[in-house]
Structures are given as structure tokens and as C-alpha cells.
Backbone bond lengths (Angstrom), bond angles and torsions (degrees), N, CA, C in turn:
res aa  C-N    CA-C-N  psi(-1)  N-CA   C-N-CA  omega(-1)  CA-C   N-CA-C  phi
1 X - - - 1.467 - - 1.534 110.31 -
2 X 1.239 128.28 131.47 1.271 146.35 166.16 1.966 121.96 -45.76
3 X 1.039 111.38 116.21 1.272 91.91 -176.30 1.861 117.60 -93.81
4 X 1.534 120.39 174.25 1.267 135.65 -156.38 1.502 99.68 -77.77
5 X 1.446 110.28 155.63 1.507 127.84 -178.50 1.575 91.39 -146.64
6 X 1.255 129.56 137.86 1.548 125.58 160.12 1.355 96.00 -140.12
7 X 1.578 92.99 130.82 1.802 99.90 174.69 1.527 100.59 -132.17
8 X 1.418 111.84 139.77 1.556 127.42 173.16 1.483 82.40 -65.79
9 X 1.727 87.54 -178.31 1.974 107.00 -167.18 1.932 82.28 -111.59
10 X 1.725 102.90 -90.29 1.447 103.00 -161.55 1.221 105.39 -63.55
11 X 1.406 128.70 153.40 1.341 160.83 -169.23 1.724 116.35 51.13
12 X 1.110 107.84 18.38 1.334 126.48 -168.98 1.195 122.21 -119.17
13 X 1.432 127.14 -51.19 1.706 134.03 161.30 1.651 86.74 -131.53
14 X 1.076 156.81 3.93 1.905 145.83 -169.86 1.701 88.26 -141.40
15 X 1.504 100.69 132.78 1.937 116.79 171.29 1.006 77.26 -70.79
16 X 1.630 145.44 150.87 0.907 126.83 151.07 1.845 111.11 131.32
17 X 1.653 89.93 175.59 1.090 98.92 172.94 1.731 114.66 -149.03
18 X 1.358 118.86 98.74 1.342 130.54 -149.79 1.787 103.34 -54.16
19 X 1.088 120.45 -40.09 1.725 109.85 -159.76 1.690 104.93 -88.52
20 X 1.844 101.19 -14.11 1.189 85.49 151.52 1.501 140.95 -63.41
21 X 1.144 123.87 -76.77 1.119 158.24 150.20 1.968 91.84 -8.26
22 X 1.572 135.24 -64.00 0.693 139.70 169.87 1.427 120.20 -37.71
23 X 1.186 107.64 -55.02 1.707 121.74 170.10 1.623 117.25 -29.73
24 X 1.703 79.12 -71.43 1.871 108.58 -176.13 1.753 94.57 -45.83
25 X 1.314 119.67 -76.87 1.318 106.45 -175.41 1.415 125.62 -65.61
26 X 1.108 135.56 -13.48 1.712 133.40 161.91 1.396 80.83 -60.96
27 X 1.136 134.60 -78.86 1.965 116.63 -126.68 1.664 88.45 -70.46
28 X 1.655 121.64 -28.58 1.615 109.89 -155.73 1.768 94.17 -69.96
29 X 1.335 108.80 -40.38 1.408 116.30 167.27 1.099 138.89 -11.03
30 X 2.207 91.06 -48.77 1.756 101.52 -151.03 1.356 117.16 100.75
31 X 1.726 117.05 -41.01 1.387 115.23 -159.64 1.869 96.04 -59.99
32 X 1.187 121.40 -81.35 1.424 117.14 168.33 1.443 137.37 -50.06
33 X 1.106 107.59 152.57 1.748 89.78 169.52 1.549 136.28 -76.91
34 X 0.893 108.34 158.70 1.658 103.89 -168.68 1.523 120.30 -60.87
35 X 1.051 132.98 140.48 1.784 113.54 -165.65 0.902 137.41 153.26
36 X 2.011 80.55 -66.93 1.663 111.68 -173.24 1.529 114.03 -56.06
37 X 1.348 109.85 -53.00 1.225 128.29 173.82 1.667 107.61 -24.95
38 X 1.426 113.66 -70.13 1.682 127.26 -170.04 1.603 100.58 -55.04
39 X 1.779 107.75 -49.08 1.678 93.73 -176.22 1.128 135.04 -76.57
40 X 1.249 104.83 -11.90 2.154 124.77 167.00 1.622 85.31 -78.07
41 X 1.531 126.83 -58.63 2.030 100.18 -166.15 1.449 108.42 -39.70
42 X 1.669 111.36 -46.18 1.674 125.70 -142.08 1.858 89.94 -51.79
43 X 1.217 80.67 -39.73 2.259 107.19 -159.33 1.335 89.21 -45.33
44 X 1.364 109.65 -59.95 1.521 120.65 -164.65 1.212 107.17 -56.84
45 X 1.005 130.07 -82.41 1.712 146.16 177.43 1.960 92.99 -33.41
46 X 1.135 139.92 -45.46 1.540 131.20 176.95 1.607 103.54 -74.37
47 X 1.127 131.40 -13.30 1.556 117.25 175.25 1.762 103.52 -107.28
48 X 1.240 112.02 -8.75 1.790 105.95 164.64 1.332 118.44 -91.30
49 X 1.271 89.41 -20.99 1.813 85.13 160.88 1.520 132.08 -107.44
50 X 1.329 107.89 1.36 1.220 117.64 142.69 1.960 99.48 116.65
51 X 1.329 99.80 -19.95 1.432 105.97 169.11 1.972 118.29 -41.86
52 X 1.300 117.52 -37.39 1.169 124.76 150.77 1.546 140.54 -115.56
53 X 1.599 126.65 138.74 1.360 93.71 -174.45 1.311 115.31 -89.05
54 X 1.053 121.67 -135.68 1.757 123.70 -166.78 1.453 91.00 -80.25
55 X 1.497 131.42 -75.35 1.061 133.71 -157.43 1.285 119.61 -46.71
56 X 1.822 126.72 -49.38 1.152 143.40 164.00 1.408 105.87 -38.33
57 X 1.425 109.42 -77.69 1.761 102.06 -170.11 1.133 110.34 -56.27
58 X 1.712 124.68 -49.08 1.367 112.79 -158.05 2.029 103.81 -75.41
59 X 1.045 114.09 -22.96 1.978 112.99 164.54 1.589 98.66 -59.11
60 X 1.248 128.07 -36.65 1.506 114.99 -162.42 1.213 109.89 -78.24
61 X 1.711 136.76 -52.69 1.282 157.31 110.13 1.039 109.30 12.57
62 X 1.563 170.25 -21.24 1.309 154.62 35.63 1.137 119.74 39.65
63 X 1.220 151.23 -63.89 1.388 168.10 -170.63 1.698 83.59 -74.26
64 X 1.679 107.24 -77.22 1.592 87.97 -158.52 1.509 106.88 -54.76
65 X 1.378 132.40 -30.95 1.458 112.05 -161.72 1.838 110.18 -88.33
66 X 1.041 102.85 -3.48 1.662 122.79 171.76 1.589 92.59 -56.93
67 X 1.630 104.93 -85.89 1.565 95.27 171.61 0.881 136.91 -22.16
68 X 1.344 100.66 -69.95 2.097 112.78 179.55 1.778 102.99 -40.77
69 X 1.445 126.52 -26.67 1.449 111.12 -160.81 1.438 99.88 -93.67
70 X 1.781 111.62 -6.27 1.620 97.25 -153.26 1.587 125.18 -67.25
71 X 1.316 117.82 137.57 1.724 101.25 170.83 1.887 100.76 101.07
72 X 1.690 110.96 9.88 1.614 90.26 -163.02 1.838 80.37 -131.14
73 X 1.073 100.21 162.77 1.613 109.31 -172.88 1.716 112.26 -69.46
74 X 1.295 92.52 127.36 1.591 99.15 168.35 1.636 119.16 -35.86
75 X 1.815 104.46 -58.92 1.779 101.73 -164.77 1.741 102.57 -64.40
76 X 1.540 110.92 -20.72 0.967 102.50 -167.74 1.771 127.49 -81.21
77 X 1.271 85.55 -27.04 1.953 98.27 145.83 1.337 130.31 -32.18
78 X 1.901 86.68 -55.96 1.927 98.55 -162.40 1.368 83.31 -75.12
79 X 1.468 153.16 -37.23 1.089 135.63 -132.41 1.862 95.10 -91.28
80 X 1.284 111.83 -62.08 1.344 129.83 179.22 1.903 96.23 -41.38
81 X 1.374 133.15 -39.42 1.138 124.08 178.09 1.277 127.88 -83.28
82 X 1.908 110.93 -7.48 1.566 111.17 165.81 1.273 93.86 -102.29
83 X 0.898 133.02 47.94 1.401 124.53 168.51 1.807 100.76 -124.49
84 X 1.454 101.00 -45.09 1.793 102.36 -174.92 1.349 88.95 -86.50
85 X 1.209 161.97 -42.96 1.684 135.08 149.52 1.422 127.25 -9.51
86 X 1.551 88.98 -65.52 1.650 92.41 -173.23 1.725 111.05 -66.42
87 X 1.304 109.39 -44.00 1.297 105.92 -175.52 1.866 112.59 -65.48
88 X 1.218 100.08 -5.47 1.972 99.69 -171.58 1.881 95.38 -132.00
89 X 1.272 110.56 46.04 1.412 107.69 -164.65 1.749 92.00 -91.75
90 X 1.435 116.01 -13.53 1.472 128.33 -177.71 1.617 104.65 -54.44
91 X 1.506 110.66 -34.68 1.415 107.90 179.59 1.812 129.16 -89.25
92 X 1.485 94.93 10.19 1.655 95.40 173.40 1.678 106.92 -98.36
93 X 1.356 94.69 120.64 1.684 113.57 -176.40 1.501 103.13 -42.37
94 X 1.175 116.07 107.57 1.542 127.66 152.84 1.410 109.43 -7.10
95 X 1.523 140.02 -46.38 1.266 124.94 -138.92 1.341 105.42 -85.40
96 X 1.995 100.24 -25.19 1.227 110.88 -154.66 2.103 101.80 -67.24
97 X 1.273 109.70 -68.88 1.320 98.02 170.31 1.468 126.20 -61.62
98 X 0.889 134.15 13.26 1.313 141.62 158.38 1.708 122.05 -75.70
99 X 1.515 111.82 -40.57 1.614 102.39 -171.82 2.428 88.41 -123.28
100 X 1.421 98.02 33.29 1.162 97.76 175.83 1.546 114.22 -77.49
101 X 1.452 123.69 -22.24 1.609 136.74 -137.41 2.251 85.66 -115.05
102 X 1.094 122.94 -20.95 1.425 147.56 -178.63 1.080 128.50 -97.13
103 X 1.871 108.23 -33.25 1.319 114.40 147.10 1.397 117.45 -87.65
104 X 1.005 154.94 0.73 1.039 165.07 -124.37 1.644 101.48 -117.55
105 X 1.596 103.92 -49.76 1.142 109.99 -156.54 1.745 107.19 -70.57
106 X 1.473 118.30 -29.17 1.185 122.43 178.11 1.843 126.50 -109.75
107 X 1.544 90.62 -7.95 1.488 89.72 -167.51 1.922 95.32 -127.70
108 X 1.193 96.88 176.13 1.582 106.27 -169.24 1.744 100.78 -141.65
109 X 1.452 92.97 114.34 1.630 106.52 -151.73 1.179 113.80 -95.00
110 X 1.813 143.99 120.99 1.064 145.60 -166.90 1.535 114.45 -119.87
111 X 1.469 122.90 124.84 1.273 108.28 165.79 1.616 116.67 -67.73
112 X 1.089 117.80 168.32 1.656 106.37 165.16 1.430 94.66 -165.25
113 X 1.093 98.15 90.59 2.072 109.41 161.68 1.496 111.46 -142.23
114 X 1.465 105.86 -172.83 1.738 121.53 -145.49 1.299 79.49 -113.79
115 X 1.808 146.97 15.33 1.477 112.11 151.43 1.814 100.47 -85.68
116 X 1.427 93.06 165.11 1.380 109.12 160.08 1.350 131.42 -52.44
117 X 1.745 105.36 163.58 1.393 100.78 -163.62 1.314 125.40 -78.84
118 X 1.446 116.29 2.79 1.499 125.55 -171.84 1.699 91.84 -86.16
119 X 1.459 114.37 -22.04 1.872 100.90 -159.92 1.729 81.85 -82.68
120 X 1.589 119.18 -52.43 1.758 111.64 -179.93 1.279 111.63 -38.12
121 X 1.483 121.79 -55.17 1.048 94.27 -171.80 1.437 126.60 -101.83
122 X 1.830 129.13 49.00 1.255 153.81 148.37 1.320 109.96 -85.60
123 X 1.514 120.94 -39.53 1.219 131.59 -169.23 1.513 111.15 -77.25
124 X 1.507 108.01 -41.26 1.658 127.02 -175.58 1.771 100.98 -59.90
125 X 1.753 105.50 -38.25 1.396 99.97 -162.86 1.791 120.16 -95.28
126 X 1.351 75.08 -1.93 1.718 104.13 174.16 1.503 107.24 -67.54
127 X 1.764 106.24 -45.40 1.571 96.41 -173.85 1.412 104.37 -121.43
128 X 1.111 123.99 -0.78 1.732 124.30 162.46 1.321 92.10 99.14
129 X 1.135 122.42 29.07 1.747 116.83 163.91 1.761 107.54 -98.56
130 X 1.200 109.01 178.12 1.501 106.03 174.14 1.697 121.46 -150.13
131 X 1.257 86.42 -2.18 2.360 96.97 179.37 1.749 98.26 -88.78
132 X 1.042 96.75 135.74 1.270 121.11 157.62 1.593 138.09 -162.44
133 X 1.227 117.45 144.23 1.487 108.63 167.97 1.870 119.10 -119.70
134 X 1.421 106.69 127.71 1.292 101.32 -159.72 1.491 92.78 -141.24
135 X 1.639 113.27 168.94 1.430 122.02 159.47 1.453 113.90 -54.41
136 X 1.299 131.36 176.14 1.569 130.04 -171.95 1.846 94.82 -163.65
137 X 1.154 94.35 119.59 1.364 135.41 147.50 1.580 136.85 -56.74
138 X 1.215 100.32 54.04 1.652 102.80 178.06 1.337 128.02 18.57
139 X 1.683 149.21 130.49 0.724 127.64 161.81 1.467 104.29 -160.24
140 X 1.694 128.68 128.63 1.538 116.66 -168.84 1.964 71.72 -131.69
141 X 1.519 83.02 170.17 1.370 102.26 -174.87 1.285 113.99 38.63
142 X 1.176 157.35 49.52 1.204 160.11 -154.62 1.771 129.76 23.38
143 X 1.873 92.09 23.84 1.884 82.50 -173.30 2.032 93.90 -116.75
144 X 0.633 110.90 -159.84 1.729 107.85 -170.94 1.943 79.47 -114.87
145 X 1.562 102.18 134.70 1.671 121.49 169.92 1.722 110.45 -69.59
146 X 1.272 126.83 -33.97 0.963 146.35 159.01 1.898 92.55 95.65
147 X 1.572 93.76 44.23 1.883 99.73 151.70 1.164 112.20 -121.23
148 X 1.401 113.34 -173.24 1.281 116.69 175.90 1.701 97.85 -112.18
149 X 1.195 122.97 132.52 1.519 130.42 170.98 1.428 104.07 -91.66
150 X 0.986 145.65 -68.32 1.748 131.00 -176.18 1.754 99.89 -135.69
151 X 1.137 106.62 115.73 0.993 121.62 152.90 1.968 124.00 -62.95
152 X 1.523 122.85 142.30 1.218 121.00 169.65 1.426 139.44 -107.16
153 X 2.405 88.57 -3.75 1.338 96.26 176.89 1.833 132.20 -63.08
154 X 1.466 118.06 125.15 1.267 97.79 -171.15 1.585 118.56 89.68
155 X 1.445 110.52 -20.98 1.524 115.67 175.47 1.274 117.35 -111.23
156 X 0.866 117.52 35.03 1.946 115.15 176.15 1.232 121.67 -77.32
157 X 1.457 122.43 4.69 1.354 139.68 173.10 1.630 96.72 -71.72
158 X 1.372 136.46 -8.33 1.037 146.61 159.68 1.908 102.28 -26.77
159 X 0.765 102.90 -68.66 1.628 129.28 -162.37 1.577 87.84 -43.40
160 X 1.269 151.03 -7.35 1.533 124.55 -146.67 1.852 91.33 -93.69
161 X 1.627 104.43 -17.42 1.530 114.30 -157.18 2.160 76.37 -70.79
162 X 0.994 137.50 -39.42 1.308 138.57 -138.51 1.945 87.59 -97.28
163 X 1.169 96.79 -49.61 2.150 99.44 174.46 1.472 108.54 -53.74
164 X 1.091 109.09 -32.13 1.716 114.65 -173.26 1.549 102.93 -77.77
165 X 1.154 102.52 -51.94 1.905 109.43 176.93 1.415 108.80 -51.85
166 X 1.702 112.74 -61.50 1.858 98.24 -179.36 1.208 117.54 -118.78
167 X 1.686 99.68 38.49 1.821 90.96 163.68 1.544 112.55 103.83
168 X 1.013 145.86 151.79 1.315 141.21 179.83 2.113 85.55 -103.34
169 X 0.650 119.06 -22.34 1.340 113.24 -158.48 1.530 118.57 -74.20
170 X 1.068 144.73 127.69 1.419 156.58 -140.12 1.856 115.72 16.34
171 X 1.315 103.72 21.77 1.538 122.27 135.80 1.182 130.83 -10.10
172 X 1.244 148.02 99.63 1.640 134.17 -178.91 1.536 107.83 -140.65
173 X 1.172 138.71 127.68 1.365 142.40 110.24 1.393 163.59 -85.27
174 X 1.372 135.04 146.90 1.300 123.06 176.83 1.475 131.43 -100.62
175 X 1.094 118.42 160.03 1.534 113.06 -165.38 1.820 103.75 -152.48
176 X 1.136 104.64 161.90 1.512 99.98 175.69 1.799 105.79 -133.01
177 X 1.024 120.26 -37.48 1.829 124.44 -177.94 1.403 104.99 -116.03
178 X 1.505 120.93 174.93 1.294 142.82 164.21 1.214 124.29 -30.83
179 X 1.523 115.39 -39.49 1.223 99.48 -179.30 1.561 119.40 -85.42
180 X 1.317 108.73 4.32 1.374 112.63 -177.35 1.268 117.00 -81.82
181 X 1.736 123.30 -15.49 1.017 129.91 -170.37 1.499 128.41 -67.34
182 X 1.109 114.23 -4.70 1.747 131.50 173.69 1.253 98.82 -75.22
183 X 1.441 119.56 -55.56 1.683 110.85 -163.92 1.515 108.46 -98.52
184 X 1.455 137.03 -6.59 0.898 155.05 117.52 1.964 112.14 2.35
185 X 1.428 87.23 -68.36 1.911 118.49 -178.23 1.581 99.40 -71.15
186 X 1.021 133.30 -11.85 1.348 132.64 -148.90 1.796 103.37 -96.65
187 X 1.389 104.74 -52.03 1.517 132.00 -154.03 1.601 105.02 -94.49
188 X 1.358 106.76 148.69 1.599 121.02 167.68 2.142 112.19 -24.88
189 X 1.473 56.55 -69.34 1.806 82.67 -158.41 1.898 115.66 -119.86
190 X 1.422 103.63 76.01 1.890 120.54 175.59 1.324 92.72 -68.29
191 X 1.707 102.16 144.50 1.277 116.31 166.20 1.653 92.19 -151.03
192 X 1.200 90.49 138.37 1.776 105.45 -161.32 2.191 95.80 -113.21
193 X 1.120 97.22 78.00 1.484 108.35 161.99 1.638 135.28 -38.22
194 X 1.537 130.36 81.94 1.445 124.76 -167.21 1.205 103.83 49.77
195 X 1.146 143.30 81.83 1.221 144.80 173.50 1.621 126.11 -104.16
196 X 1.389 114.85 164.36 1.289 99.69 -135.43 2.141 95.68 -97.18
197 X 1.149 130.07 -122.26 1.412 105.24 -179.88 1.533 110.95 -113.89
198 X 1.200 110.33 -17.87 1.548 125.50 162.04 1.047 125.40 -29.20
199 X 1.908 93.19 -55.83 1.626 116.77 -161.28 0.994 107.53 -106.76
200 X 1.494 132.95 15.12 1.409 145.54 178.44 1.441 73.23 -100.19
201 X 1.264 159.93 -96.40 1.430 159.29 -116.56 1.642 99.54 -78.93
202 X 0.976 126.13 -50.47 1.447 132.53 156.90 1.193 122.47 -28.16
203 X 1.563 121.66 -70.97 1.308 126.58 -167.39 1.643 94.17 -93.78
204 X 1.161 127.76 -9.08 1.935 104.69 153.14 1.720 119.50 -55.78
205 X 1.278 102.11 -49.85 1.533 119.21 -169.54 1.692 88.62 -66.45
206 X 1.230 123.15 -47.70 1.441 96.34 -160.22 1.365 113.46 -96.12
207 X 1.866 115.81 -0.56 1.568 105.42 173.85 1.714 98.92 116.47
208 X 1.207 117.98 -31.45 1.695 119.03 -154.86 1.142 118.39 -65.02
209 X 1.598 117.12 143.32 1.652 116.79 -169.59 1.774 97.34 -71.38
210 X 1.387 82.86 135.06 2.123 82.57 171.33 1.505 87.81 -106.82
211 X 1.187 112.03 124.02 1.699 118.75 158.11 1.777 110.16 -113.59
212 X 1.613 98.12 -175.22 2.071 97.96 175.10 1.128 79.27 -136.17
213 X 1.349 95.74 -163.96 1.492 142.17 -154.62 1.717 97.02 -63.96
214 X 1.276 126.89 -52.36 1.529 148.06 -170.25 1.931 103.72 -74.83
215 X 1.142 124.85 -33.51 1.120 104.63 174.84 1.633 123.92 -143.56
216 X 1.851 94.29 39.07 1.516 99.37 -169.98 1.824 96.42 -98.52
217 X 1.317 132.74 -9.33 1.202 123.00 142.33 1.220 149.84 -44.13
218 X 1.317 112.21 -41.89 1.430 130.53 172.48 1.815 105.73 -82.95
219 X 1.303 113.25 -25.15 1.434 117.10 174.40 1.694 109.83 -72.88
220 X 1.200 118.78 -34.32 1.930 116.20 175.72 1.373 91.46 -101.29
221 X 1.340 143.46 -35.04 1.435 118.68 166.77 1.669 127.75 -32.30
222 X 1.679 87.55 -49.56 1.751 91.46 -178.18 1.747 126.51 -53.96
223 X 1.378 86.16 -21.22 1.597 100.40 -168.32 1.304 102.58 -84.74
224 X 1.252 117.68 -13.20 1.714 96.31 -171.90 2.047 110.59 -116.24
């Protein structure tokens, strides 16, 4: 049996942060309504200043873009999101498709972040992977309900059901902020990628290699 790899999306293999960026172009689009954009910034700007923490804003931020989707076709989501991929594909760190075909051979690779499942699975088809665990976006009859069905902010402890399946043993994930720190705790071998100041205080207390962009290849290379 193959063992586990879990990699966050933004600040991890994407500059960035995908549902932003996603937003901005749905509403400039048309596809969403106009708005959304300002009440996901507001979110943002209340969790950098500390008025909210991660979990709060990033559940609310969810909620608003839940709305923004309600009533509009599922494929037409996925489609509008391989499209702002491809056009912003400049911002997925080189390394990541580079030592993907090497990990491949021993490990079985999962995204696990708090965008929705239409961005996993743009991202999955981007690099020919297909596991992921993500927040989910309502959707019956094929249009989005405009709720949120499971949120992932704050819950990435999700992952332990996936450690139990292949083993805690030569196990590794990456993470970049706070909320990564559950599944982080979970795995063999955490490596906390440019991370933000949270998770600098985190991974002191617990020991964890912080690597970037420049030498987090050669850091899961070694392991395998």
C-alpha cells in the first residue's frame, strides 16, 4: 500500500489564494453578483486585524460566496474555474509539478484545503491527480443551494480518518497558516511552508521543519 502526502492549495503549491482571485473574476464576469467581492475583502481586513479569527472569517467567506453561487449551474462553476486556473497557472510553484511524477510512485497525494470543491477539482485536473478533501458547496439537482454543507475552516483534523487508512508511517504534509496545524499534528513528517506568524509560534513549540518555495522539494525528496 502506498503511503499519504497532504498538501494545502494557497501558499503551498498556488501564490495566492484561489477563491479569492476566483471571486474577483466571477463577479467581473457577471457570473456572480456584484458585492461579493467587497464582503469576502471586509472578512479579510477583520481577521488581519484580529477582530476575527481564521475560523470565523474564513466560515463567513464561505457563506458569502455560497450565496453568490446560488441558483447557477454546477458544470458551469467547474468550467469558469478551469478557465481562471489556466489563465493564473503562472502562480503554481514550479516545484510542485516537478517532483509530482517521484512522488507518485510511493505516495497517494491529497489536497486538503477550505476552498471549494469545484477549485479541487480544477486543481486535481490541472495536475492529473484526483484525492482531495475540501469544503463543499451545496448542490441538488445540479445548481448550487446557495449553503454551505461542510465547511473545512478550523477542521482539517479531518485527515486522521485518511492517517488511519495508510498508516501514520512515512506520512508527510504541508501547510502554511493556523489552520493547517491539526493535520500538520496528524502526519509522520509536517513541514510548514513560508508560514504565516501563527504558525511560526506553532511549529516552534512543536519542533517542525519550516521550509519555502526553494527548498521544500529537496525536503520530501529526502523522504522517499
Amino acid at each position: 500500500m502506498k503511503k499519504l502526502a497532504l498538501f494545502d492549495i494557497d501558499g503551498v503549491i498556488y501564490g495566492g489564494h484561489v477563491i479569492f482571485g476566483q471571486i474577483q473574476s466571477q463577479e467581473k464576469s457577471g457570473l456572480i453578483v456584484k458585492g461579493t467581492w467587497d464582503k469576502v475583502h471586509l472578512l479579510l481586513e477583520e481577521y488581519k486585524s484580529g477582530q476575527k479569527n481564521y475560523k470565523q472569517a474564513a466560515d463567513k467567506m464561505l457563506e458569502v460566496y455560497a450565496e453568490a453561487l446560488k441558483g447557477i449551474d454546477y458544470k458551469e462553476i467547474v468550467e469558469s474555474t478551469s478557465e481562471y486556473l489556466d489563465e493564473n497557472k503562472d502562480k503554481f510553484f514550479s516545484y510542485f509539478a516537478e517532483i509530482i511524477p517521484q512522488i507518485k510512485e510511493e505516495y497517494d497525494i491529497y489536497f486538503v484545503t477550505t476552498n471549494f470543491q469545484f477549485a479541487c477539482e480544477g486543481v486535481c485536473t490541472m495536475f492529473g491527480l484526483k484525492d482531495y478533501l475540501s469544503s463543499i458547496a451545496e448542490v441538488k439537482d445540479g445548481k448550487f443551494t446557495g449553503k454551505v454543507e461542510l465547511s473545512l475552516a478550523g477542521s482539517k483534523g479531518v485527515v486522521a480518518d485518511l492517517v488511519t487508512k495508510y498508516g501514520k508511517s512515512g506520512s508527510f504534509a504541508v501547510g502554511d497558516s493556523e489552520n493547517d496545524a491539526e493535520m500538520l499534528d496528524k502526519v509522520e513528517f509536517p513541514f510548514v511552508m513560508e508560514p504565516n506568524d501563527k504558525l511560526v509560534e506553532i511549529a516552534d513549540e512543536k519542533g517542525w521543519s519550516i521550509v519555502d518555495r526553494d527548498d521544500i522539494a529537496d525536503a520530501i525528496l529526502d523522504l522517499i
